[in-house]
N, CA, C and O atoms as a CHARMM CRD file, in Angstrom:
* protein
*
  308
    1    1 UNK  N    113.25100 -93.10200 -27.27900 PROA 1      0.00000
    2    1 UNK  CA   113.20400 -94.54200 -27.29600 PROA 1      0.00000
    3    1 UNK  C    114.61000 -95.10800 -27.14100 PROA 1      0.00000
    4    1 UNK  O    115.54300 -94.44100 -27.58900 PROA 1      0.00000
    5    2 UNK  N    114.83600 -96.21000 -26.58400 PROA 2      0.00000
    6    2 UNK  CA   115.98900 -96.71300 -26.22700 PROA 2      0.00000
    7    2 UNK  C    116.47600 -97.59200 -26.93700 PROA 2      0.00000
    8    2 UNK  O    115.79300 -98.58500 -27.18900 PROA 2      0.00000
    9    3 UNK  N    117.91900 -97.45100 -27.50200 PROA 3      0.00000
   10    3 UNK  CA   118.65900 -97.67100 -28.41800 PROA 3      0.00000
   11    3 UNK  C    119.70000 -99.10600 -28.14100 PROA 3      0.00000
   12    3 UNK  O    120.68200 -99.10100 -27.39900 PROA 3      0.00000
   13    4 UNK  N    119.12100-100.48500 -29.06300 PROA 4      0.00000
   14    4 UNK  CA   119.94600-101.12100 -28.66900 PROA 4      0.00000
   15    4 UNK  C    121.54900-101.17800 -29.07800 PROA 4      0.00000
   16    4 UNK  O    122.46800-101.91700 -28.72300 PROA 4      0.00000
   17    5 UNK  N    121.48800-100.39600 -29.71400 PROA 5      0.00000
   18    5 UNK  CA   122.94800-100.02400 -29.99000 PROA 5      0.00000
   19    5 UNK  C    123.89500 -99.13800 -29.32400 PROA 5      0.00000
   20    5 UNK  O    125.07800 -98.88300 -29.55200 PROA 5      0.00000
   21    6 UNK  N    122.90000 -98.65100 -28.26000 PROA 6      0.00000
   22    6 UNK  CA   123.60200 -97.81000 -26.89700 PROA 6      0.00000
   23    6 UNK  C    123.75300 -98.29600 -25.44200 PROA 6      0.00000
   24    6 UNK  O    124.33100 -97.85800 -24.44800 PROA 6      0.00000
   25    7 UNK  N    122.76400 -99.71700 -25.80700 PROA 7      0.00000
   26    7 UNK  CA   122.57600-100.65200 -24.46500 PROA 7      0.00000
   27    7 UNK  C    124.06800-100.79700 -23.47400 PROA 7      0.00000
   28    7 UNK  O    125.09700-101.42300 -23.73100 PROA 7      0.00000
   29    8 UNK  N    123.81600-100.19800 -22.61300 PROA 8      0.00000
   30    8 UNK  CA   125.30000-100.21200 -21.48300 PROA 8      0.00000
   31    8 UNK  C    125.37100-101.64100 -21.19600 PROA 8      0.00000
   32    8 UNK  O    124.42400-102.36300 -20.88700 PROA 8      0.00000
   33    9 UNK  N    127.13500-102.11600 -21.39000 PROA 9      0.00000
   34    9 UNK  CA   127.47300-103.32200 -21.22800 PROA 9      0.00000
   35    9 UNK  C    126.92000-104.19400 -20.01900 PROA 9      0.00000
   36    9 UNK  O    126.62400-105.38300 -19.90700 PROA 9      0.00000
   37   10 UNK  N    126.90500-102.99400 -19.08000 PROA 10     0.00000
   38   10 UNK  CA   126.70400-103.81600 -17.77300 PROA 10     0.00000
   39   10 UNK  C    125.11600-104.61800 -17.09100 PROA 10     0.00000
   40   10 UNK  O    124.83000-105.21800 -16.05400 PROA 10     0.00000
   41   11 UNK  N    124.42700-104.23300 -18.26600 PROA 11     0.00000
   42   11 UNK  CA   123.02500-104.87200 -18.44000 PROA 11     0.00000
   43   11 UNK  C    123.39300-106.32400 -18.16400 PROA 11     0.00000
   44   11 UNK  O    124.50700-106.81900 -18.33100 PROA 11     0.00000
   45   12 UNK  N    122.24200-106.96600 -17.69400 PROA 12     0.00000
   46   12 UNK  CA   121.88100-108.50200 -17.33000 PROA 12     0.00000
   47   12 UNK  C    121.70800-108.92900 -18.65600 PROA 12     0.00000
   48   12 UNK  O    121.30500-108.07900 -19.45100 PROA 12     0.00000
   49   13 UNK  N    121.89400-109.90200 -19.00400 PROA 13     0.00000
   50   13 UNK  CA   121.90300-110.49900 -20.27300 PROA 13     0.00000
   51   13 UNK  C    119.63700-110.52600 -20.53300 PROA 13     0.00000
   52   13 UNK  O    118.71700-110.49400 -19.71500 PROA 13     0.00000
   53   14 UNK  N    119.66900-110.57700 -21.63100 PROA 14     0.00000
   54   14 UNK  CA   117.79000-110.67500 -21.54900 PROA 14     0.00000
   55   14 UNK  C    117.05700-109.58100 -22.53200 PROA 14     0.00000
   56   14 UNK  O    117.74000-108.99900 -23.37500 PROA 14     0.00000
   57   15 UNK  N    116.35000-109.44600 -22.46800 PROA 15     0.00000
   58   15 UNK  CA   115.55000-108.92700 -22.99300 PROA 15     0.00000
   59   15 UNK  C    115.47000-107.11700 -23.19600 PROA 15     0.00000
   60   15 UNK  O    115.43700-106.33600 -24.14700 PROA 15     0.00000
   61   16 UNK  N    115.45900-106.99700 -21.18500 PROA 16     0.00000
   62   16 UNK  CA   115.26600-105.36700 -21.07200 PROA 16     0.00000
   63   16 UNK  C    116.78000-105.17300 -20.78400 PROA 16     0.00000
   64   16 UNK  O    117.63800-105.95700 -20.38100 PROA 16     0.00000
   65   17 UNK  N    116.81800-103.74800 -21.15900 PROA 17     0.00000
   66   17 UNK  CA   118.11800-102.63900 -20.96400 PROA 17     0.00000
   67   17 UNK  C    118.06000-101.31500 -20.45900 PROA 17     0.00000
   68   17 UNK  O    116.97000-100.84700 -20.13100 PROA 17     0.00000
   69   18 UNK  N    119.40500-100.47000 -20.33000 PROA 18     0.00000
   70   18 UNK  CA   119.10900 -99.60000 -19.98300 PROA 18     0.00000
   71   18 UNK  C    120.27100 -98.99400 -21.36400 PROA 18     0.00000
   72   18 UNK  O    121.31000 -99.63600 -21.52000 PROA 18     0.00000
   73   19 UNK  N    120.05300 -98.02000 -22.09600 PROA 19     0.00000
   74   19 UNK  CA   121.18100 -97.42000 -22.64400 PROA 19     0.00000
   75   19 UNK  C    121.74700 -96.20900 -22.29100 PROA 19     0.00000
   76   19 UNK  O    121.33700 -95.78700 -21.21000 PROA 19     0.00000
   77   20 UNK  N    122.88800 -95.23400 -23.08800 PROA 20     0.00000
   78   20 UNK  CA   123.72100 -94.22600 -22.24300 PROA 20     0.00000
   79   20 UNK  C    122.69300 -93.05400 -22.42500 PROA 20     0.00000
   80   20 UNK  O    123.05200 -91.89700 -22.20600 PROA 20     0.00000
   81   21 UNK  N    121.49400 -93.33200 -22.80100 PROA 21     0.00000
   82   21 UNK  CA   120.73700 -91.49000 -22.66600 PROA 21     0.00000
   83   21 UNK  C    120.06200 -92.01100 -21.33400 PROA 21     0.00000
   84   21 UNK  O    118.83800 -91.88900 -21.27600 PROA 21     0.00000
   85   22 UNK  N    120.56700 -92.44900 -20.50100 PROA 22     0.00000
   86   22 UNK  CA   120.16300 -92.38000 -18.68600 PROA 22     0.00000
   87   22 UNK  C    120.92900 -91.11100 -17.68300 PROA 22     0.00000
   88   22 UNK  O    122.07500 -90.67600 -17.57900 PROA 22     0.00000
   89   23 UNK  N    119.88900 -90.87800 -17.17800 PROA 23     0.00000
   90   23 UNK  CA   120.58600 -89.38200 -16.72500 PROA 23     0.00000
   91   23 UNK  C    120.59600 -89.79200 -14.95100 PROA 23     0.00000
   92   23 UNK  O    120.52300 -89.10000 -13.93600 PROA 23     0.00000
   93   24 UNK  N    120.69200 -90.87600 -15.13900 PROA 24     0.00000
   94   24 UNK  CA   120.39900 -91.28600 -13.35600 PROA 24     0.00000
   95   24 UNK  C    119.53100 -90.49600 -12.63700 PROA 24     0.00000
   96   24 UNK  O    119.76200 -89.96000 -11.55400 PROA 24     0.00000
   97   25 UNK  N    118.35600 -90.44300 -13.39600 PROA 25     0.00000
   98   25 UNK  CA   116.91400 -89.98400 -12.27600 PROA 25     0.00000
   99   25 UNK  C    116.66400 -90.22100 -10.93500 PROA 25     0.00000
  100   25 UNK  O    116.51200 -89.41300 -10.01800 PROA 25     0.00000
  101   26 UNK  N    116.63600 -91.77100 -10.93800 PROA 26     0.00000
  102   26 UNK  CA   116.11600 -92.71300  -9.83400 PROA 26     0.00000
  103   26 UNK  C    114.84200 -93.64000  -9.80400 PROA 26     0.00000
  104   26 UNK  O    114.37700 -94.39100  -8.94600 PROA 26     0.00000
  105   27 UNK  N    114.36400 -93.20000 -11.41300 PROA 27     0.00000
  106   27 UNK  CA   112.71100 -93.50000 -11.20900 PROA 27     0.00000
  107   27 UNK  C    113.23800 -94.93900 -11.05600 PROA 27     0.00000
  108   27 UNK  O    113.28900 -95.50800  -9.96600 PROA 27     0.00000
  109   28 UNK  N    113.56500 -95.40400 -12.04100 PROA 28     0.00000
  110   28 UNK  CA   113.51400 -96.97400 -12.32800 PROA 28     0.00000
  111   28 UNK  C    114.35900 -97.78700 -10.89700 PROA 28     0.00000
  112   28 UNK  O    114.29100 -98.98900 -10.63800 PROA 28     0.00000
  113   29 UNK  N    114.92000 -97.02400 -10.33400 PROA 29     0.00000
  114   29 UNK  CA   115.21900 -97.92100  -9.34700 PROA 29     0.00000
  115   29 UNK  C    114.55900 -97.78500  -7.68600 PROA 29     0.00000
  116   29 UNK  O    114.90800 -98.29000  -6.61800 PROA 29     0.00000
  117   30 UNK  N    113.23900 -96.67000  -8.14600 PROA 30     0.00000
  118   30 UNK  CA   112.45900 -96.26400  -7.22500 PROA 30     0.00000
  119   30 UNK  C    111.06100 -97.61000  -7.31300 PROA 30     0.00000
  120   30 UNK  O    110.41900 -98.18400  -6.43300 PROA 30     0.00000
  121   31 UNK  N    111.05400 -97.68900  -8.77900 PROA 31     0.00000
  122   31 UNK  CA   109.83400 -97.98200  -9.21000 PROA 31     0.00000
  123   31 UNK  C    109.88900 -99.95800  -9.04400 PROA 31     0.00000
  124   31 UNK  O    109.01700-100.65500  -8.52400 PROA 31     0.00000
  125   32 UNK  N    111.12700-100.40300  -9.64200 PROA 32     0.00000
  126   32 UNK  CA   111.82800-101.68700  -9.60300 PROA 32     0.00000
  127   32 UNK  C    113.32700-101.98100  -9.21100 PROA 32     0.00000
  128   32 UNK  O    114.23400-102.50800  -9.85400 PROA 32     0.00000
  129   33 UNK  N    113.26300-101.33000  -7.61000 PROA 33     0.00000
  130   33 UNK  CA   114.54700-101.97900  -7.08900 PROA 33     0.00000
  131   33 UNK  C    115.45400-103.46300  -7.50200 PROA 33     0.00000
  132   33 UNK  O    116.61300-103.82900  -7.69900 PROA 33     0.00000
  133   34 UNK  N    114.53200-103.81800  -7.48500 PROA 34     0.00000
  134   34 UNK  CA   114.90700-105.62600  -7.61800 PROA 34     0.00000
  135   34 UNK  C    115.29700-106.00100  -8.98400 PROA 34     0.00000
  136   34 UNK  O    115.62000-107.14100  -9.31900 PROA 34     0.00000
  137   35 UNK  N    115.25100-105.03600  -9.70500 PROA 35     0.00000
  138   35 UNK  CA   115.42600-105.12100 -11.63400 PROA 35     0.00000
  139   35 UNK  C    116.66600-104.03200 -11.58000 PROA 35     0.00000
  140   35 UNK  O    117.76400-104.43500 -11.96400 PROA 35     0.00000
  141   36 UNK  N    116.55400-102.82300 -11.17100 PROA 36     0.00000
  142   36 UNK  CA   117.94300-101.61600 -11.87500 PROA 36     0.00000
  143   36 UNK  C    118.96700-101.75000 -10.47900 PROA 36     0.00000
  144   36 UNK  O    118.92900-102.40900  -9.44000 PROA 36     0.00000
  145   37 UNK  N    119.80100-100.83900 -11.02300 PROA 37     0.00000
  146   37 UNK  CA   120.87400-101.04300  -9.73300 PROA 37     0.00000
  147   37 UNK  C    121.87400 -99.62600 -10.51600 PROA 37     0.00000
  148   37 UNK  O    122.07300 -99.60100 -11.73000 PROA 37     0.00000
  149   38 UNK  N    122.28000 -98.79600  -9.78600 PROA 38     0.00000
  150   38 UNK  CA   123.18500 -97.72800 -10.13100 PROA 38     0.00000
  151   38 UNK  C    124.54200 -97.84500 -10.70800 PROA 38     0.00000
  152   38 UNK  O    125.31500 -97.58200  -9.78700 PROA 38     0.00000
  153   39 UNK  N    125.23300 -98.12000 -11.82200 PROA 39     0.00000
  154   39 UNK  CA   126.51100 -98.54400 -11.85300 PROA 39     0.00000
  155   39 UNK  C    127.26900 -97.50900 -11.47500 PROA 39     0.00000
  156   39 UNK  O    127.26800 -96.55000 -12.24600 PROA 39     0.00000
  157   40 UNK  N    128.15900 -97.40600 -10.13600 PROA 40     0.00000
  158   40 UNK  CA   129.05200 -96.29000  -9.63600 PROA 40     0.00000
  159   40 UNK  C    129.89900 -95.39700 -10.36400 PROA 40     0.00000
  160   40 UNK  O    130.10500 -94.18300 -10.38700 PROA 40     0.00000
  161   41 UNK  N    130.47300 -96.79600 -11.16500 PROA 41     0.00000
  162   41 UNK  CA   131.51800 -95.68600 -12.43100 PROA 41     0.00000
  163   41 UNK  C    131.12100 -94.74300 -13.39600 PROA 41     0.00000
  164   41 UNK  O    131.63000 -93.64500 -13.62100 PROA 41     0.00000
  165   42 UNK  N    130.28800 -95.21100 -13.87100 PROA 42     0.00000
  166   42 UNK  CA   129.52000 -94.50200 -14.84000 PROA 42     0.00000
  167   42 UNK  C    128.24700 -93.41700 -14.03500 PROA 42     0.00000
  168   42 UNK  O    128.02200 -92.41900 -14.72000 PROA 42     0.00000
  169   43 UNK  N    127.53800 -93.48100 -12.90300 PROA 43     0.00000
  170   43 UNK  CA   126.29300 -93.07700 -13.19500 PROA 43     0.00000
  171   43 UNK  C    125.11900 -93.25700 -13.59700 PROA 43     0.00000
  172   43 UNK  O    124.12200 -92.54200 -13.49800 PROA 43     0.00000
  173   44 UNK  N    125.31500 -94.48300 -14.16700 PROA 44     0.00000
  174   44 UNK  CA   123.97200 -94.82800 -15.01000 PROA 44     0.00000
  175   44 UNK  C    123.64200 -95.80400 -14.43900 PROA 44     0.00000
  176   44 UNK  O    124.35200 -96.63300 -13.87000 PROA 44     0.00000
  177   45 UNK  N    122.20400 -95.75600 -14.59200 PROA 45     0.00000
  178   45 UNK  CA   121.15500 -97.40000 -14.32100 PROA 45     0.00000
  179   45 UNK  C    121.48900 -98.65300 -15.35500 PROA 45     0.00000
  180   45 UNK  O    121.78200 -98.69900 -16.55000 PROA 45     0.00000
  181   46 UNK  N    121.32500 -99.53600 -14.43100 PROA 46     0.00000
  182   46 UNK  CA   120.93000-100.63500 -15.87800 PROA 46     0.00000
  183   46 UNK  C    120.56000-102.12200 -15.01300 PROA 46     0.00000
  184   46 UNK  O    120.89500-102.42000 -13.86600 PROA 46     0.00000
  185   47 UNK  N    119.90200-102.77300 -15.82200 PROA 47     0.00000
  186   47 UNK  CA   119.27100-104.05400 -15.24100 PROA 47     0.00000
  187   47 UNK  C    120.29200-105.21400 -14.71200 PROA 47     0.00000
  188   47 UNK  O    121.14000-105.89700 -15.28600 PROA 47     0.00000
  189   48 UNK  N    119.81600-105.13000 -13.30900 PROA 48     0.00000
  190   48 UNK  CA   120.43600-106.44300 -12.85400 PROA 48     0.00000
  191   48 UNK  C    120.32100-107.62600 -12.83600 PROA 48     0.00000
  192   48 UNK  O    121.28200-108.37500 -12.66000 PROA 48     0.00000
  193   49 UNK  N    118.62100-108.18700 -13.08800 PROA 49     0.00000
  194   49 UNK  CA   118.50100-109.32600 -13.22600 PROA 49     0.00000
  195   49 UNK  C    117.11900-109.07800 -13.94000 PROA 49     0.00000
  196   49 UNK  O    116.50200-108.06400 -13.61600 PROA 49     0.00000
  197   50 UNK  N    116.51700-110.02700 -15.00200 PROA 50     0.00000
  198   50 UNK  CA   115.66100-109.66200 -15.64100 PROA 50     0.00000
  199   50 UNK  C    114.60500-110.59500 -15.23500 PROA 50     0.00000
  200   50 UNK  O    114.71400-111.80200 -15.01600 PROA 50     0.00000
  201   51 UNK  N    113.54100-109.83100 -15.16900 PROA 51     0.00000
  202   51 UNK  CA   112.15600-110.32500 -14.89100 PROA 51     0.00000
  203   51 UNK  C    111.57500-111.36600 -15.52300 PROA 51     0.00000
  204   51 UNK  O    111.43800-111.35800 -16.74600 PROA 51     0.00000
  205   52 UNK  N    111.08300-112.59700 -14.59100 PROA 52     0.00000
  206   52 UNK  CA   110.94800-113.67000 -14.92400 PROA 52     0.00000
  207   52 UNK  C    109.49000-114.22200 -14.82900 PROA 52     0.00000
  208   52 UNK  O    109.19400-115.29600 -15.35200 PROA 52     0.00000
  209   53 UNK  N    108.53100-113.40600 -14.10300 PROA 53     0.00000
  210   53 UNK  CA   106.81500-113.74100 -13.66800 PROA 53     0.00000
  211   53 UNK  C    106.12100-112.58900 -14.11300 PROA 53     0.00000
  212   53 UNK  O    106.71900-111.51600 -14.03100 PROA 53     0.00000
  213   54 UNK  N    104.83700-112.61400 -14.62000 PROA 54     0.00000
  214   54 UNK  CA   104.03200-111.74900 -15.30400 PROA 54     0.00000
  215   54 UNK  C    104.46200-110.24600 -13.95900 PROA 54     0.00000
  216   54 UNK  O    104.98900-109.14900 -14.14700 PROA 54     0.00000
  217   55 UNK  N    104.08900-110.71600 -13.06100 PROA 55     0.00000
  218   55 UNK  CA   104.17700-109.53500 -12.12000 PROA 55     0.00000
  219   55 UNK  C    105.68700-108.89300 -11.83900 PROA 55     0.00000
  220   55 UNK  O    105.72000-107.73000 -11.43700 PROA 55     0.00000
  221   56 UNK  N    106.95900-109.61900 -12.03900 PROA 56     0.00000
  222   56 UNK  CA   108.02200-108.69600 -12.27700 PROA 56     0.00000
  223   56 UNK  C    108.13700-108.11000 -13.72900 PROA 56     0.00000
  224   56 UNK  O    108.51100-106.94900 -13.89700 PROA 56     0.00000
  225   57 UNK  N    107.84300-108.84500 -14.65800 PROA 57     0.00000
  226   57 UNK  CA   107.22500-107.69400 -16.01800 PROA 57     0.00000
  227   57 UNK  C    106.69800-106.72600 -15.83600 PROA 57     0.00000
  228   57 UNK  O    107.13300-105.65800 -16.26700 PROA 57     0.00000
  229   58 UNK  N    105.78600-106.82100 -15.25500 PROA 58     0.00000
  230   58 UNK  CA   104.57700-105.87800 -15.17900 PROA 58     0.00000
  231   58 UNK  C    105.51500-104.33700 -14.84500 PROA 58     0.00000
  232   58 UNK  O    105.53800-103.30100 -15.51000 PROA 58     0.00000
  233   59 UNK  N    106.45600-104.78900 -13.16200 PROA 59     0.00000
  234   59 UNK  CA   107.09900-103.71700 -12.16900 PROA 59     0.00000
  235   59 UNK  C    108.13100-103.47600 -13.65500 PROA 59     0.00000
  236   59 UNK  O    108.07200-102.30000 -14.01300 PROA 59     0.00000
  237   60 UNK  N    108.82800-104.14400 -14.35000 PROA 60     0.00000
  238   60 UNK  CA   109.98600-103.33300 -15.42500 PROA 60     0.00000
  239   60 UNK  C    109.32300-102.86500 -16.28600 PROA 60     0.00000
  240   60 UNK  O    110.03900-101.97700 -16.74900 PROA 60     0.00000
  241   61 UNK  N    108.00400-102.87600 -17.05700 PROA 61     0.00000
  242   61 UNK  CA   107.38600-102.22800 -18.26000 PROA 61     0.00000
  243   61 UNK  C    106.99400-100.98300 -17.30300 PROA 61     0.00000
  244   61 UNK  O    106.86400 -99.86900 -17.81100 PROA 61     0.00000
  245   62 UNK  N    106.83900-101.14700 -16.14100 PROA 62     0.00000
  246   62 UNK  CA   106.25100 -99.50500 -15.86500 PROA 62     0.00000
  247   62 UNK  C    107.60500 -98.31900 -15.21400 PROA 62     0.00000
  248   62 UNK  O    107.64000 -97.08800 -15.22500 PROA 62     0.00000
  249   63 UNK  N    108.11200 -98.84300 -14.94700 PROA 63     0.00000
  250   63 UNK  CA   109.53700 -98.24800 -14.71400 PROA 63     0.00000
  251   63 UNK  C    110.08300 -97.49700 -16.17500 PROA 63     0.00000
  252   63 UNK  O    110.59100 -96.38800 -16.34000 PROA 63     0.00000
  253   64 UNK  N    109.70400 -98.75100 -17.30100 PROA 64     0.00000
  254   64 UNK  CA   110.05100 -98.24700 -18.53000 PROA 64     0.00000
  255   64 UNK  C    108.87800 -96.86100 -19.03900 PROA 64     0.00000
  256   64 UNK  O    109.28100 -95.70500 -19.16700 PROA 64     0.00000
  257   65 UNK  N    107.91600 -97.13400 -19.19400 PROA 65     0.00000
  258   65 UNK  CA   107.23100 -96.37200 -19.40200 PROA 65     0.00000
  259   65 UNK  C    107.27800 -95.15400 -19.00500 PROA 65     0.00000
  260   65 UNK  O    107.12000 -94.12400 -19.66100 PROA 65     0.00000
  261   66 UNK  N    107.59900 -95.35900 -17.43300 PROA 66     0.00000
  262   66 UNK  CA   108.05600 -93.80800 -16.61200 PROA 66     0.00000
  263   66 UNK  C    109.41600 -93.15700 -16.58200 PROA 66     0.00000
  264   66 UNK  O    109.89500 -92.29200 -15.84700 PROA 66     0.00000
  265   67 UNK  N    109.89900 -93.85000 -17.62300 PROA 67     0.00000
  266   67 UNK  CA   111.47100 -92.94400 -17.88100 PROA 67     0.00000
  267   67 UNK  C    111.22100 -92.23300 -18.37600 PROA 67     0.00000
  268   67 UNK  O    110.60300 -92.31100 -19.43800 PROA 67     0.00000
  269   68 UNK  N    111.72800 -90.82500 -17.62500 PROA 68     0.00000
  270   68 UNK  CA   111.93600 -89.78500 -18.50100 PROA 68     0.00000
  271   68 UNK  C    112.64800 -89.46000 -19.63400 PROA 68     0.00000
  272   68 UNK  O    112.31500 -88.49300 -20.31800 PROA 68     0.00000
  273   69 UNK  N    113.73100 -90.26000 -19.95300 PROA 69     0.00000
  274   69 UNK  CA   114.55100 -90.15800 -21.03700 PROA 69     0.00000
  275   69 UNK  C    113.88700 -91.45900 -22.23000 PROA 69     0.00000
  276   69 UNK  O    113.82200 -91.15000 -23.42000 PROA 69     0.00000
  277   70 UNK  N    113.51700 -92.60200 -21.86000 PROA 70     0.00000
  278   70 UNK  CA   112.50300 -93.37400 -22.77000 PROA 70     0.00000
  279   70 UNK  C    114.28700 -94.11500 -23.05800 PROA 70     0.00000
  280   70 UNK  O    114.69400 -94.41100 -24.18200 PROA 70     0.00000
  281   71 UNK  N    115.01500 -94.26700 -21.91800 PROA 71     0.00000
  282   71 UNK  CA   116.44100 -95.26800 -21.73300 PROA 71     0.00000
  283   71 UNK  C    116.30500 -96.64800 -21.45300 PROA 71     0.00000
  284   71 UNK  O    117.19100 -97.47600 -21.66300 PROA 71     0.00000
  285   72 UNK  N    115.11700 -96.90600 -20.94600 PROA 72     0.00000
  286   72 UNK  CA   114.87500 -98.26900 -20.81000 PROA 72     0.00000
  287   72 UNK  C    114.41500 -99.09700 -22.30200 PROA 72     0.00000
  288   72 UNK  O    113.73700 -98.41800 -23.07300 PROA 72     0.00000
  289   73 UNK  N    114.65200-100.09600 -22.60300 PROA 73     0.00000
  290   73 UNK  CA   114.41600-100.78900 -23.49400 PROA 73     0.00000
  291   73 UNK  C    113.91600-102.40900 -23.70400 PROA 73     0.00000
  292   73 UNK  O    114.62100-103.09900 -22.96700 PROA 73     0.00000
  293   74 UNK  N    113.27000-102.96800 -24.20400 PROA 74     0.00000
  294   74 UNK  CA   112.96100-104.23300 -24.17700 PROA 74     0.00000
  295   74 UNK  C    113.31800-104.35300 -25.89800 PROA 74     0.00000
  296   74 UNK  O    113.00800-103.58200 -26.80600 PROA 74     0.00000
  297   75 UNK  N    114.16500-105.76500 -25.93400 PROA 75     0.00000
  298   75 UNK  CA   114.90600-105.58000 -27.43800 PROA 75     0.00000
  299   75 UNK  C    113.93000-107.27800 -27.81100 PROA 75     0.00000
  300   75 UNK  O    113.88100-107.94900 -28.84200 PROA 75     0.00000
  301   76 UNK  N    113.48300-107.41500 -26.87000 PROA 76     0.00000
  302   76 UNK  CA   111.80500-108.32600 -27.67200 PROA 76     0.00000
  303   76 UNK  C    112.24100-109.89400 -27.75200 PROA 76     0.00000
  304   76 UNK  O    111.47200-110.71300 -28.25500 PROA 76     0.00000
  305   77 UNK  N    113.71100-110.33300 -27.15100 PROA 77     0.00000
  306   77 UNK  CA   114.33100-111.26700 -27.18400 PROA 77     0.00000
  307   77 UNK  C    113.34100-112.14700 -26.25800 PROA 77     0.00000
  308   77 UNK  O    113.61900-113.31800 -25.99700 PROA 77     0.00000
């Protein structure tokens, strides 16, 4: 489960995150291009802009769900 106390800075301000147990899979930016984005320096995913219509929810809760590491997070804000 994803730790908001590990949430990588470079997250979009909001709700969902990505924290540092991301192993740069690809799912989440396979699954919701338009939400993750690769940060170069680091390696890691994290949200670029946060979902605003039931149906871009929908595309980031299942991205989340399908992390393998369980790095994605919604902190319920």
């Amino acid at each position: 489960m994803a730790s908001l106390s590990d949430r990588i800075p470079e997250n979009a301000p909001g709700a969902y995150y990505v924290d540092t147990t991301c192993i740069d899979c690809d799912q989440c930016r396979v699954l919701a291009a338009d939400f993750f984005a690769r940060q170069a320096e680091t390696g890691l995913s994290v949200v670029t802009r946060q979902p605003a219509t039931p149906e871009e929810i929908a595309l980031v809760e299942e991205a989340m769900s399908s992390c393998a590491t369980s790095s994605i997070g919604n902190d319920g804000a």
